[in-house]
C-alpha positions in Angstrom: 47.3 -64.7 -17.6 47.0 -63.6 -20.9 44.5 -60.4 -22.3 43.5 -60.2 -25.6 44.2 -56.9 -26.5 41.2 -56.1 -29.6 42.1 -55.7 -33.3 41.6 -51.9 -34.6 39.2 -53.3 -36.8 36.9 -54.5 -33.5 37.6 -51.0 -32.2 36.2 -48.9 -35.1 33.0 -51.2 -35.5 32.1 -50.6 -31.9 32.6 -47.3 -32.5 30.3 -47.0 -35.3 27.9 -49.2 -33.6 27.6 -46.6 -30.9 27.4 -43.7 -33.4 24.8 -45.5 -34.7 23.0 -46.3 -31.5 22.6 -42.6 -30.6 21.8 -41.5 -33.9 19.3 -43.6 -34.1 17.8 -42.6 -30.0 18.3 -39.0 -31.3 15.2 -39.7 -34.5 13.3 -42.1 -31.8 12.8 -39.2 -29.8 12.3 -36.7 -32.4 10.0 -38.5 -34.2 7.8 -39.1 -30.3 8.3 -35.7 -29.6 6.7 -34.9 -33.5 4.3 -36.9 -32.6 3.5 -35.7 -29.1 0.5 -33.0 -30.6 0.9 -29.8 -30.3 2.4 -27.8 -27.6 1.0 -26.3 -24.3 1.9 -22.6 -24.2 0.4 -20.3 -21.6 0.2 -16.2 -21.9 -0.8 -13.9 -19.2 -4.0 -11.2 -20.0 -4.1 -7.7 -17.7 -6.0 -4.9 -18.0 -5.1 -1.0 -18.7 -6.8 2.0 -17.3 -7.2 4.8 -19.3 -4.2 6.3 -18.2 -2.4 3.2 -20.2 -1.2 1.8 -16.9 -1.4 -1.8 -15.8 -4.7 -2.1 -13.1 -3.9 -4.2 -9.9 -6.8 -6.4 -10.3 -5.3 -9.7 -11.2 -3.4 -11.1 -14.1 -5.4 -14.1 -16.2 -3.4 -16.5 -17.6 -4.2 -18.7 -20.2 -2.8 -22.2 -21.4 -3.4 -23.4 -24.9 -2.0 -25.9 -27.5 -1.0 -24.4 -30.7 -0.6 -26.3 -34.1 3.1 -26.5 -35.4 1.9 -26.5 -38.8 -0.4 -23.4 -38.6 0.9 -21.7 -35.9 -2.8 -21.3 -34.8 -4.6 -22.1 -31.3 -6.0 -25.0 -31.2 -7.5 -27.6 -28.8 -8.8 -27.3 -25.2 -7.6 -24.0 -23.4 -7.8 -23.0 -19.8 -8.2 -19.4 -18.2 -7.0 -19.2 -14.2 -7.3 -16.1 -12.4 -5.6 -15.2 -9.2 -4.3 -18.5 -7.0 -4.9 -20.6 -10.0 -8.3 -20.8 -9.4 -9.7 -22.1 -13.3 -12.3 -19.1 -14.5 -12.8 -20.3 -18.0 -12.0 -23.4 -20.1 -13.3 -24.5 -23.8 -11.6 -25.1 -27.0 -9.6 -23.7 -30.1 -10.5 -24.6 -33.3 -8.1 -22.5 -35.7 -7.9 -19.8 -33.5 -10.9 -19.3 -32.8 -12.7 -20.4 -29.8 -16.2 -22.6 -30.7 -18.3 -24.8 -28.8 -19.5 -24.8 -25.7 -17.6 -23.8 -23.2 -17.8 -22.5 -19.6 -16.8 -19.1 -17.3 -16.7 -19.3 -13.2 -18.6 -16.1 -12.3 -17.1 -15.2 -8.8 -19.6 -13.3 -7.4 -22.3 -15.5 -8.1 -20.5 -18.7 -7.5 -21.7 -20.7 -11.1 -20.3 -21.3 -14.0 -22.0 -19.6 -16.7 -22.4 -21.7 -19.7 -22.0 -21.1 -23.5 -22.3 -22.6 -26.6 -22.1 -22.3 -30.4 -19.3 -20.2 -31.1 -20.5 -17.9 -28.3 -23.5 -16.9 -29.9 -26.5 -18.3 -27.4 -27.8 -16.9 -24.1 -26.0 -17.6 -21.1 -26.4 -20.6 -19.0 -25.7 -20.6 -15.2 -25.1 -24.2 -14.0 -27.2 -23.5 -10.7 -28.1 -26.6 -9.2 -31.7 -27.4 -7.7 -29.7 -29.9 -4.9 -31.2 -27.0 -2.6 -34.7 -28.5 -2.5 -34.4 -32.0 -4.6 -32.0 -33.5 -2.3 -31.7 -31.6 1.1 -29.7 -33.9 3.2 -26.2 -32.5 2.1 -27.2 -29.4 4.7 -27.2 -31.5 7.4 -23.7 -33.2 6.8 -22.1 -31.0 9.2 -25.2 -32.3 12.1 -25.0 -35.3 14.7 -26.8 -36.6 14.6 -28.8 -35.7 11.4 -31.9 -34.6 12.1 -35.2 -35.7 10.7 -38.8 -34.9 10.0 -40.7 -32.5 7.8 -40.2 -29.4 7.4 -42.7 -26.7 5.6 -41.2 -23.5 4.2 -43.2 -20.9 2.8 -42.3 -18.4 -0.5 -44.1 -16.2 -1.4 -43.6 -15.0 -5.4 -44.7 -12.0 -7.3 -46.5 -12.6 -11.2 -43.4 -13.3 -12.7 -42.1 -15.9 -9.9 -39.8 -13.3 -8.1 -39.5 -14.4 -4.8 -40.7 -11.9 -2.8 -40.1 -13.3 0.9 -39.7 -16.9 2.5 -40.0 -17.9 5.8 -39.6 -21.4 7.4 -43.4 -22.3 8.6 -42.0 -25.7 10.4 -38.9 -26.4 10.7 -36.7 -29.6 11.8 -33.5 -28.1 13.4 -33.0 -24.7 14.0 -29.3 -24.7 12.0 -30.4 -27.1 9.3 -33.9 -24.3 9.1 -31.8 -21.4 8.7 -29.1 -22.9 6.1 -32.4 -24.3 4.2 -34.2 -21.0 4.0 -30.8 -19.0 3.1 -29.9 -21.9 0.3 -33.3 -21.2 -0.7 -33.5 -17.5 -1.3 -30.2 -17.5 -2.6 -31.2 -20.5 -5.1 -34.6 -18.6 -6.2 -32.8 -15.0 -6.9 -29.9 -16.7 -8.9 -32.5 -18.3 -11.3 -34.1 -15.5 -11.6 -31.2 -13.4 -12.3 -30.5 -15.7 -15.1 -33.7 -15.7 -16.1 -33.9 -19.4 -15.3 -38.0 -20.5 -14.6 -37.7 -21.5 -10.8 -40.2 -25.1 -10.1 -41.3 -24.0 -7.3 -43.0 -21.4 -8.7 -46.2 -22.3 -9.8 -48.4 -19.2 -9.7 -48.1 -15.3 -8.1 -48.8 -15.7 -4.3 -47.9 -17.9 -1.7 -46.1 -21.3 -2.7 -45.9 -23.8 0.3 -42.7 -26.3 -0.3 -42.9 -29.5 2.0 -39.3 -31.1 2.5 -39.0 -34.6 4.3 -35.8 -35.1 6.0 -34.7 -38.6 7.6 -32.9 -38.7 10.6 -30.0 -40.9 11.3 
């Protein structure tokens, strides 16, 4: 059997064809990569005491995109404090961070909200679910329980709740989550100097809640 056996001019234009090939790969990917925006970079924040020492109370780090023209921040950005858990996210815009954006206040639970280049009051994103829409308290219940139940606050001149106490109730776990849900809800809105609804004048302020049973 016979084998052609290639010219030296078919090997050299293979060659160059391959040379060619990766060349051009090697500006396909440059020029997608260019293209890709800017890069994600994260940097780690701790604190100092006075001594100049690092404080054990949890590093911060922070992902970001930076410009490859400028060299600036720029675009969304992300805060996570200890276990990754996300504490604070917005944007860049030359450095600088504007907008709204929002920080997870972990004692309180909430994100506190911002906006306008930080400038405004803060916001706390409490939700009113506690009273507008009670039936996610009695998810954990089988079966739910239903009726109506009456709970009683009782606010000072400048709607501070002063006490509340459950005047009928529908199930004795689904009455005491209600009633803590409640106070809790009432003292973060007024710690945030949020109005509270319920509060209509100084006194006593009965709150009827219907709850269907399934």
């Amino acid at each position: 059997m016979l084998h052609r056996i290639p010219s030296a001019t078919t090997v050299h234009c293979a060659s160059t064809l391959s040379i060619v090939g990766y060349v051009s790969l090697f500006l396909l990917f440059s020029v997608i990569l260019s293209s890709c925006g800017s890069p994600l970079r994260e940097v780690t924040h701790y604190y100092l005491d006075e001594a100049g020492k690092r404080r054990d109370v949890g590093d911060v780090k922070e992902t970001y995109y930076v410009d490859r023209k400028t060299g600036s921040r720029e675009g969304p950005y992300r805060r996570y404090g200890q276990n990754r858990m996300l504490i604070e996210e917005g944007q860049y815009e030359r450095g600088i961070k504007i907008g709204s954006w929002k920080r997870w206040e972990t004692t309180d639970a909430v994100w506190i909200y911002k906006d306008h280049d930080r400038s405004g009051p803060d916001s706390a994103g409490i939700p009113p679910t506690f009273l507008r829409y009670p039936m996610h308290l009695a998810e954990t219940l089988d079966p739910l329980p239903g009726g109506v139940m009456q709970l009683r606050g009782v606010f000072s001149a400048n709607c501070s709740l002063q006490s509340a106490i459950i005047t009928q109730g529908v199930h004795p776990a689904l009455d005491s989550i209600t009633l803590q849900r409640f106070v809790r809800y009432a003292r973060l809105r007024e710690k945030y100097g949020q109005s509270i609804p319920e509060c209509t004048e100084a006194g006593d302020t009965l709150i009827t809640l219907q709850f269907v049973g399934g």
